[in-house]
C-alpha positions as CSV (number, residue, x, y, z in Angstrom):
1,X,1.8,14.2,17.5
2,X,-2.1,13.6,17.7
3,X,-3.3,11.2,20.4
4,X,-2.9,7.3,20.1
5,X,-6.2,5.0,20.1
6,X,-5.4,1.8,21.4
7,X,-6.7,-1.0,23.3
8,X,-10.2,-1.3,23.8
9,X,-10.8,2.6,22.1
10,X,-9.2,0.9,19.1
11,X,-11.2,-2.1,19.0
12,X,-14.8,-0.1,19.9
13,X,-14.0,1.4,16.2
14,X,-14.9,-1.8,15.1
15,X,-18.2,-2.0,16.6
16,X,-19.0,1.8,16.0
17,X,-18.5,1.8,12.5
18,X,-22.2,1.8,10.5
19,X,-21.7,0.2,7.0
20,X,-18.0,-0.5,5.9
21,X,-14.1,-0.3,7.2
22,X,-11.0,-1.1,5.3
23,X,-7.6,-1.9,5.5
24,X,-4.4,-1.4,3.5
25,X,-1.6,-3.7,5.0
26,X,1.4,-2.7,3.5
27,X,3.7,-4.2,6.3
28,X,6.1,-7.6,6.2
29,X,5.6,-7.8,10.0
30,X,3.7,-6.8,12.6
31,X,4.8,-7.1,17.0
32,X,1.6,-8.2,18.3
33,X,2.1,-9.5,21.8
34,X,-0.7,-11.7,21.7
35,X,0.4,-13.0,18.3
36,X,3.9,-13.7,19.9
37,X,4.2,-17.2,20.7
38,X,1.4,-18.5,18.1
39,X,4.0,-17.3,15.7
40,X,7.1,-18.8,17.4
41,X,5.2,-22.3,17.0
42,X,3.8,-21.4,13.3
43,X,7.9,-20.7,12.8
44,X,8.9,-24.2,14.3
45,X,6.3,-26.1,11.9
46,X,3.5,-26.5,14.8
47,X,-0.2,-25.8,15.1
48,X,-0.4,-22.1,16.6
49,X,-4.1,-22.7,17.7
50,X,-6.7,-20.6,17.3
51,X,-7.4,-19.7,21.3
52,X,-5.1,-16.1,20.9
53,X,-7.2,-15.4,17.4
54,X,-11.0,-16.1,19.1
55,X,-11.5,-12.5,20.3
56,X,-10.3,-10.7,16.9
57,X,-12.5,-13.3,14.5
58,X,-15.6,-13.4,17.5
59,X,-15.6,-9.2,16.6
60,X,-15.5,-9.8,12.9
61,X,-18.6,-12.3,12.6
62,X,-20.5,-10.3,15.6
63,X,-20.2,-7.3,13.4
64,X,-20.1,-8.9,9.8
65,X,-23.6,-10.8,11.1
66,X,-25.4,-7.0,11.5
67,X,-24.5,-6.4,7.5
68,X,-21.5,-4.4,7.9
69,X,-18.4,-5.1,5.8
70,X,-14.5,-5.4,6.2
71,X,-12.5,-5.3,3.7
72,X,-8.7,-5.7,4.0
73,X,-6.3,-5.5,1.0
74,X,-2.7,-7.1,2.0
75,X,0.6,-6.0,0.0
76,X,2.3,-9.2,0.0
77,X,6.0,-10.1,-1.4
78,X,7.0,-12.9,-3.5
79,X,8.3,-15.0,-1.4
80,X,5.9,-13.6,1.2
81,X,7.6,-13.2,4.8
82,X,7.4,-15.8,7.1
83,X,5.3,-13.0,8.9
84,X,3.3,-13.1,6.0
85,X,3.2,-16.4,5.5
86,X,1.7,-16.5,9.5
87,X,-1.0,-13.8,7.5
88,X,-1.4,-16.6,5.4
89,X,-2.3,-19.5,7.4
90,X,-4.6,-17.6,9.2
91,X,-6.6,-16.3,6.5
92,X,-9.5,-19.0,6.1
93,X,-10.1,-18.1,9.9
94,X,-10.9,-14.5,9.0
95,X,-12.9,-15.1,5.5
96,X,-14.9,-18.0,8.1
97,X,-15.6,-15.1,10.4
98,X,-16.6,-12.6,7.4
99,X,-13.9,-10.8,6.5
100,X,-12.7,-10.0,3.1
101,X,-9.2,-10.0,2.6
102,X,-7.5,-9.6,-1.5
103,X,-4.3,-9.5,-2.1
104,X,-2.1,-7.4,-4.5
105,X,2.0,-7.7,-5.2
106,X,4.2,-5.2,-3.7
107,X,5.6,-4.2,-7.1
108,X,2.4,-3.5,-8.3
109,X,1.1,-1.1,-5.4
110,X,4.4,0.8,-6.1
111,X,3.1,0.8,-9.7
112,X,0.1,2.5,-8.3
113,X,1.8,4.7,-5.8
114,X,-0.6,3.4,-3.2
115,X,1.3,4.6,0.1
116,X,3.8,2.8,3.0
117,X,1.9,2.7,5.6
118,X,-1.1,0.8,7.0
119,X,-4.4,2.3,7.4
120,X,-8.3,1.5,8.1
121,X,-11.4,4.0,6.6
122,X,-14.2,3.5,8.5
123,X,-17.2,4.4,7.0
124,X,-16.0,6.8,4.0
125,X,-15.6,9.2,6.9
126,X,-12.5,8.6,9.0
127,X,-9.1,7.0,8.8
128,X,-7.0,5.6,11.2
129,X,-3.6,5.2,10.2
130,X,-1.6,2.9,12.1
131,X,1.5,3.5,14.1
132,X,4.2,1.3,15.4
133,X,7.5,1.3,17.5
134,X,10.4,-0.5,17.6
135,X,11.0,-4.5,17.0
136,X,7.2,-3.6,14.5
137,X,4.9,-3.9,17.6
138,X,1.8,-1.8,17.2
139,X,1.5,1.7,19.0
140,X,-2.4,2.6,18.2
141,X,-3.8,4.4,15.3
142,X,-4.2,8.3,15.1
143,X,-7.7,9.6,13.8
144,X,-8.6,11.9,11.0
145,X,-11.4,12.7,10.0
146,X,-10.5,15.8,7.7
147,X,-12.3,15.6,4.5
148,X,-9.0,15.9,1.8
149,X,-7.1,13.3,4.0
150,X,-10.0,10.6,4.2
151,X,-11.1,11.5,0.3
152,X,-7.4,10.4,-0.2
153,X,-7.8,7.3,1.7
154,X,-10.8,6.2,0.1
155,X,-9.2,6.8,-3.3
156,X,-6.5,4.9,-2.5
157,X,-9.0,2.2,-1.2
158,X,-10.6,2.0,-4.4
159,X,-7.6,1.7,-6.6
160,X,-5.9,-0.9,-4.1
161,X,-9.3,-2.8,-4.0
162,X,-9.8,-2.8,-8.0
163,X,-6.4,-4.8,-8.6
164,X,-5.7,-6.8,-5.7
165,X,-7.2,-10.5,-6.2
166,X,-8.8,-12.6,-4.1
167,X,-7.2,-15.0,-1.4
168,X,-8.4,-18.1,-3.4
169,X,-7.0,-16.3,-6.7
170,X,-3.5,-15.7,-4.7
171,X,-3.3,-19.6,-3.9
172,X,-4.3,-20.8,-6.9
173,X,-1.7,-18.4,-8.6
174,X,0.9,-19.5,-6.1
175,X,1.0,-22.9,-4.8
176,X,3.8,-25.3,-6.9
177,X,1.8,-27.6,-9.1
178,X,1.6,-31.2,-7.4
């Protein structure tokens, strides 16, 4: 197996990147240490906080403020996951910070055989798909940057990003009339 890039190598792919990075998140959950007990109080019906989120959404504006973009395209269930559901309450925070985050039904990226696993292209030029171990908590990423394999990815970017809506649609579309 190729080498992991974790840690701070994975988060300096952030800042490296010139003009745009994606995700596909095709996952119900994800093992995030850090995410750990704000999701144990989002689970009990309390305020998580936003002190374990700061670093992540103080990357996205530093980097969305110098004109790059990220875009993130979350397969979501109906009912979501609670997991998702934690993905839910937090995404104001991320769209605050610059982010752009659509949403598309799980039925409908099997319609469009988009693939099972979560990835990022950065650029048009690499991908890093995403790799996790046991109990969902997240290994690292391994690195391509093989022409057919990213031209894949950014195909599947494109298609994923053409149907998926937007988080404001998703609400509106999904919250119980009052």
């Amino acid at each position: 197996m190729p080498d992991l890039v974790s840690g701070e190598a994975f988060l300096r792919l952030f800042e490296d990147f010139a003009h745009s990075a994606f995700r596909l998140e095709v996952r119900t959950s994800y093992g995030i240490p850090d995410e750990d007990e704000p999701y144990r109080r989002f689970l009990a019906g309390e305020d998580p906080g936003l002190d374990w989120f700061a670093p992540w959404l103080d990357l996205m504006r530093a980097e969305t403020r110098k004109g790059k973009r990220i875009e993130r395209v979350r397969v979501i269930d109906t009912p979501p996951s609670d997991y998702l559901r934690f993905e839910l309450w937090g995404t104001p925070h991320n769209l605050a910070a610059g982010e752009d985050i659509r949403y598309l039904g799980r039925d409908q990226a099997k319609e469009l055989d988009l693939p099972d696993y979560d990835f990022w292209v950065f650029d048009s030029r690499a991908v890093a798909r995403l790799q996790f171990g046991e109990h969902d908590r997240f290994l690292g990423v391994v690195l391509s940057d093989e022409p057919a394999d990213v031209l894949r990815h950014v195909q599947w970017r494109e298609v994923a990003w053409h149907h998926a809506i937007t988080f404001e649609d998703y609400e509106r579309e999904n919250t119980p009339p009052r």
